[in-house]
N, CA, C and O of each residue as an XYZ file, in Angstrom:
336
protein
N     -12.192     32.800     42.617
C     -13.267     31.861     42.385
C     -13.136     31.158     41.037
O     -13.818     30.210     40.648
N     -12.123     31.793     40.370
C     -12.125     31.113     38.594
C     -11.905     29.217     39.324
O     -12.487     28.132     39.326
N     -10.764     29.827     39.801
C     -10.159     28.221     40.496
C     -11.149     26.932     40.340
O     -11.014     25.898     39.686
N     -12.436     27.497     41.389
C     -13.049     26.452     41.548
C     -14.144     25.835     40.000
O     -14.513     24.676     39.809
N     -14.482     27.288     38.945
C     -15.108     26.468     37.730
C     -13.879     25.424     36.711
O     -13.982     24.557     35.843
N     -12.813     26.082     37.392
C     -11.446     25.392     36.696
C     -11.354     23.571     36.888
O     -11.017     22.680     36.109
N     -11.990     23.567     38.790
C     -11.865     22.164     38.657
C     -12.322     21.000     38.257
O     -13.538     20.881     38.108
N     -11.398     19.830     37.984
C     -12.102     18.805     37.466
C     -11.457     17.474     38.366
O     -10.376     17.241     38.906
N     -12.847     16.697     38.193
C     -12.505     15.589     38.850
C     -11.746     14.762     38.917
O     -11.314     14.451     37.806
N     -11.071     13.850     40.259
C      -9.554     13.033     40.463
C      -9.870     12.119     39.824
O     -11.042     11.811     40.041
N      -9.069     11.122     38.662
C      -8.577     10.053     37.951
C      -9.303      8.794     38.630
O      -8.938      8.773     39.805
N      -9.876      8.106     38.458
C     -10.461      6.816     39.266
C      -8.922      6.323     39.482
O      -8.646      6.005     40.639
N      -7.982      6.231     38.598
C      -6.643      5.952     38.989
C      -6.125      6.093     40.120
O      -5.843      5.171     40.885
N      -5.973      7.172     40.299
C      -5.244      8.195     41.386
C      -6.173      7.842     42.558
O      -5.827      7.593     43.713
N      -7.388      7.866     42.063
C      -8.572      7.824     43.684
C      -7.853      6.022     44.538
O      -7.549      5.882     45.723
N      -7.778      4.924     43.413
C      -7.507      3.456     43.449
C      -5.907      3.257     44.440
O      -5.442      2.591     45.365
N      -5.558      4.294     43.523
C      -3.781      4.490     44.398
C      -3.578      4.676     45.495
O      -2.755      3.976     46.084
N      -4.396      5.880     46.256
C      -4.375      6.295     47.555
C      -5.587      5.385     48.096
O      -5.665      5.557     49.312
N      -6.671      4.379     47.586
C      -7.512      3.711     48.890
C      -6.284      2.629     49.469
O      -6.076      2.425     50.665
N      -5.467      1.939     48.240
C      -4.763      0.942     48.274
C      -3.561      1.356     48.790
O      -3.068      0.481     49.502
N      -2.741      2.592     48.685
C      -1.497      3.490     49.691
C      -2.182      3.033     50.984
O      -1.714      1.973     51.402
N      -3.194      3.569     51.749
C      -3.812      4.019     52.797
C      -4.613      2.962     53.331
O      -5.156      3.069     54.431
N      -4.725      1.844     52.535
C      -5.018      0.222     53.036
C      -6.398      0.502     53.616
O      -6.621      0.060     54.743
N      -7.317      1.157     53.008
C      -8.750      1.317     52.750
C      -8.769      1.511     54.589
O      -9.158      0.536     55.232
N      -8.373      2.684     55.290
C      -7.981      3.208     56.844
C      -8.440      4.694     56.198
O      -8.294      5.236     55.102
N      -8.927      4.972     57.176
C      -9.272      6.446     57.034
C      -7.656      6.951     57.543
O      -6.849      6.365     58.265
N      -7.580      8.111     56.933
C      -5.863      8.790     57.845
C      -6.458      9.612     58.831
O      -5.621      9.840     59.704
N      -7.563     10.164     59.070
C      -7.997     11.084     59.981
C      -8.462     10.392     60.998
O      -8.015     10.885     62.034
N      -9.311      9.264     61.257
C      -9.599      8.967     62.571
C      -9.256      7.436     62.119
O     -10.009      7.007     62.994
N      -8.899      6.562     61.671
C      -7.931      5.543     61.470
C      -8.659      4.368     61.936
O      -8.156      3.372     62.456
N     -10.148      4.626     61.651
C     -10.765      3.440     61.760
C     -11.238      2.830     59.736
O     -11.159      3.523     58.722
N     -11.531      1.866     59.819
C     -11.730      0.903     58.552
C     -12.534      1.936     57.786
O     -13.266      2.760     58.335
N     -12.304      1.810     56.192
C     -13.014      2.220     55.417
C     -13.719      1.132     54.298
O     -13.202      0.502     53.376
N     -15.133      1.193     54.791
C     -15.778      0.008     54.043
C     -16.401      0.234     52.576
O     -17.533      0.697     52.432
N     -15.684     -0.082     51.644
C     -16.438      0.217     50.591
C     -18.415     -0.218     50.455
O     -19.118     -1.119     50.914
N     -18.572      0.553     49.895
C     -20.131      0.441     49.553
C     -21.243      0.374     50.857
O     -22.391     -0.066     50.784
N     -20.611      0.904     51.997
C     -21.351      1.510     53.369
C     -22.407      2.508     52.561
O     -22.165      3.366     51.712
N     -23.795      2.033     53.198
C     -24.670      2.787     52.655
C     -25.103      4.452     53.468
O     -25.992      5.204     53.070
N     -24.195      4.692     54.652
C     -24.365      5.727     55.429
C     -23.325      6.428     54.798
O     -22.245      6.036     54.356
N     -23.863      7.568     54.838
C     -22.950      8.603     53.639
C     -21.609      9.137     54.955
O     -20.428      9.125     54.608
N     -21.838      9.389     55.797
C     -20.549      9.359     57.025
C     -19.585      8.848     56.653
O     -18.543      9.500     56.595
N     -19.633      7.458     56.269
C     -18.500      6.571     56.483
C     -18.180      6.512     54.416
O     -17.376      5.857     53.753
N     -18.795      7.096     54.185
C     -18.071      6.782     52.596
C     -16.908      7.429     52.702
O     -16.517      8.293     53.486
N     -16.407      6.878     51.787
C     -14.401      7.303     51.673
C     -14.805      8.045     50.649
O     -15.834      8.185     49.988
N     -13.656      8.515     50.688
C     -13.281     10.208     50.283
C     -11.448     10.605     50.156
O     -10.453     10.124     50.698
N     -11.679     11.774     49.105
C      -9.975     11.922     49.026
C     -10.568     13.672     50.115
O     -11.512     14.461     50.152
N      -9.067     13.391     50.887
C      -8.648     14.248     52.097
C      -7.593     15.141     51.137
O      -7.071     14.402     50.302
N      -7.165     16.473     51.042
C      -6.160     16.833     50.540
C      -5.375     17.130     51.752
O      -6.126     17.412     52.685
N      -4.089     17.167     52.072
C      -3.297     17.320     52.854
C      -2.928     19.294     52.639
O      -2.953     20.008     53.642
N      -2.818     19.507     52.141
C      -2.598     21.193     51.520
C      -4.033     21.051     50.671
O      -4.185     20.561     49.552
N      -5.006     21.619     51.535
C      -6.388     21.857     50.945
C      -6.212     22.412     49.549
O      -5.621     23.447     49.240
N      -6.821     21.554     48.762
C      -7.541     22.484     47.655
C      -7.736     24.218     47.313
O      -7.465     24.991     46.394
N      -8.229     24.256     48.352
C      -8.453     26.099     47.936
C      -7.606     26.538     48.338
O      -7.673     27.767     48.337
N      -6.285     25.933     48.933
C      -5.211     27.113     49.692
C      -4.235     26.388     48.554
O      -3.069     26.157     48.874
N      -4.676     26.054     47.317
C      -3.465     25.856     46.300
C      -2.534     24.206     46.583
O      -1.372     23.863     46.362
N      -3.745     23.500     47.168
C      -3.180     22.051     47.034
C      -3.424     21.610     45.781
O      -4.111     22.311     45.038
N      -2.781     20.079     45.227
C      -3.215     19.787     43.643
C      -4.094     17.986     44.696
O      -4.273     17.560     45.837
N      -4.347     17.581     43.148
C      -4.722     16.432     42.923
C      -4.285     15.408     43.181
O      -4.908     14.366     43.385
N      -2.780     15.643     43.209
C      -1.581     14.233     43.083
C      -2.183     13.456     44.133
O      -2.856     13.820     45.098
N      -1.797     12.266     43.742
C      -1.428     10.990     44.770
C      -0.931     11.500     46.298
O      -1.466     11.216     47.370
N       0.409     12.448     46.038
C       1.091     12.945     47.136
C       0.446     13.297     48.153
O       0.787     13.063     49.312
N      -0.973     14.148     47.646
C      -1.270     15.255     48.719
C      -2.786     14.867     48.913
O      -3.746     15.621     49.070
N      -2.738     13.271     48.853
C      -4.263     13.278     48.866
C      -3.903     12.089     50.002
O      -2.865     11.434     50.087
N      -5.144     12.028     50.872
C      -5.207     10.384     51.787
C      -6.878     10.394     51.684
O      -7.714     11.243     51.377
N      -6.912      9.060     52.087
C      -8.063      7.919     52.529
C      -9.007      9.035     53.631
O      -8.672      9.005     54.815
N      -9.731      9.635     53.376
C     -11.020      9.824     54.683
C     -12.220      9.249     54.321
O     -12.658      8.907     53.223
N     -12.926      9.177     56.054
C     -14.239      9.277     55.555
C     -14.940     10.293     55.404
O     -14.435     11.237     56.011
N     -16.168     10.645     54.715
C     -16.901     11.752     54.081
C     -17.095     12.501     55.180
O     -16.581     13.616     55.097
N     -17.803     12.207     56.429
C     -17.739     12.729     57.338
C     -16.227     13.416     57.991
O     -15.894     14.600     57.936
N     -15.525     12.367     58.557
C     -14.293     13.226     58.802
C     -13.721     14.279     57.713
O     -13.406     15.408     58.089
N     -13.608     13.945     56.540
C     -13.019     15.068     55.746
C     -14.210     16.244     55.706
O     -14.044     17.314     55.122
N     -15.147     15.967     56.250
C     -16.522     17.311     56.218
C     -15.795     17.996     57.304
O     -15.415     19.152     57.116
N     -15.540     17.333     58.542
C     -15.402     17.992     59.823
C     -13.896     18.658     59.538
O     -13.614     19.755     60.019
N     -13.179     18.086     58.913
C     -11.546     18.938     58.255
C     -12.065     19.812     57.918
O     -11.593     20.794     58.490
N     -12.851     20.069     57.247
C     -13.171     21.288     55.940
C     -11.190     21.717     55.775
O     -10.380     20.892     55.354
N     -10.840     23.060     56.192
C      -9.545     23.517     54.961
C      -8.868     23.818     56.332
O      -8.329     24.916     56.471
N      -8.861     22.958     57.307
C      -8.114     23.357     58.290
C      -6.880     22.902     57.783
O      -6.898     22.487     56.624
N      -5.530     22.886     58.558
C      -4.209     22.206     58.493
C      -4.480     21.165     59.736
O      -4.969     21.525     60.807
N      -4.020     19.601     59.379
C      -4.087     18.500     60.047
C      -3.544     18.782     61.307
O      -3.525     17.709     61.909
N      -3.154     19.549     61.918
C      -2.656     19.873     63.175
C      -3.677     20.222     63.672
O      -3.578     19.669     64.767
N      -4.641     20.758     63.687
C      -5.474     21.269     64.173
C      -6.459     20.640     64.738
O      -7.167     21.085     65.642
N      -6.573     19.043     63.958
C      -7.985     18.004     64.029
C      -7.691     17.056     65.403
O      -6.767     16.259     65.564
N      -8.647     17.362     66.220
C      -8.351     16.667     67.475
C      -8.248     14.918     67.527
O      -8.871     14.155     66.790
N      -7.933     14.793     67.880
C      -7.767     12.860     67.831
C      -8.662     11.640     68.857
O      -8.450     10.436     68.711
């Protein structure tokens, strides 16, 4: 649990890198991500690809485009798992 008082928040940088990598597309259900949608569902969000708590990092690499909702419904599964 140290882990999680350890963390600190992604770089507005890094967040800018991956909306613009990922062409403001969710990677999980690959519909549009609209900035400033006032339904908290559809707000974008960083996805970690190697979750966070199973020892993913921050990078650019291991992060994509979701929406708040879809990355809720990921929680720390592995992307194989998320039905399409």
């Amino acid at each position: 649990m140290a882990r999680q008082a350890d963390r600190k928040h992604i770089p507005v940088a890094i967040r800018r890198e991956v909306y613009e990598r990922d062409e403001w597309t969710c990677q999980l259900c690959f519909a549009p991500v609209v900035p400033g949608n006032t339904e908290r569902y559809w707000w974008p969000s960083l996805d970690h690809l190697v979750p966070w708590s199973k020892g993913g990092t921050d990078t650019a690499a291991n992060l994509q485009l979701a929406h708040y909702g879809c990355n809720t419904q990921r929680q720390a599964k592995p992307l194989t798992t998320i039905p399409v």
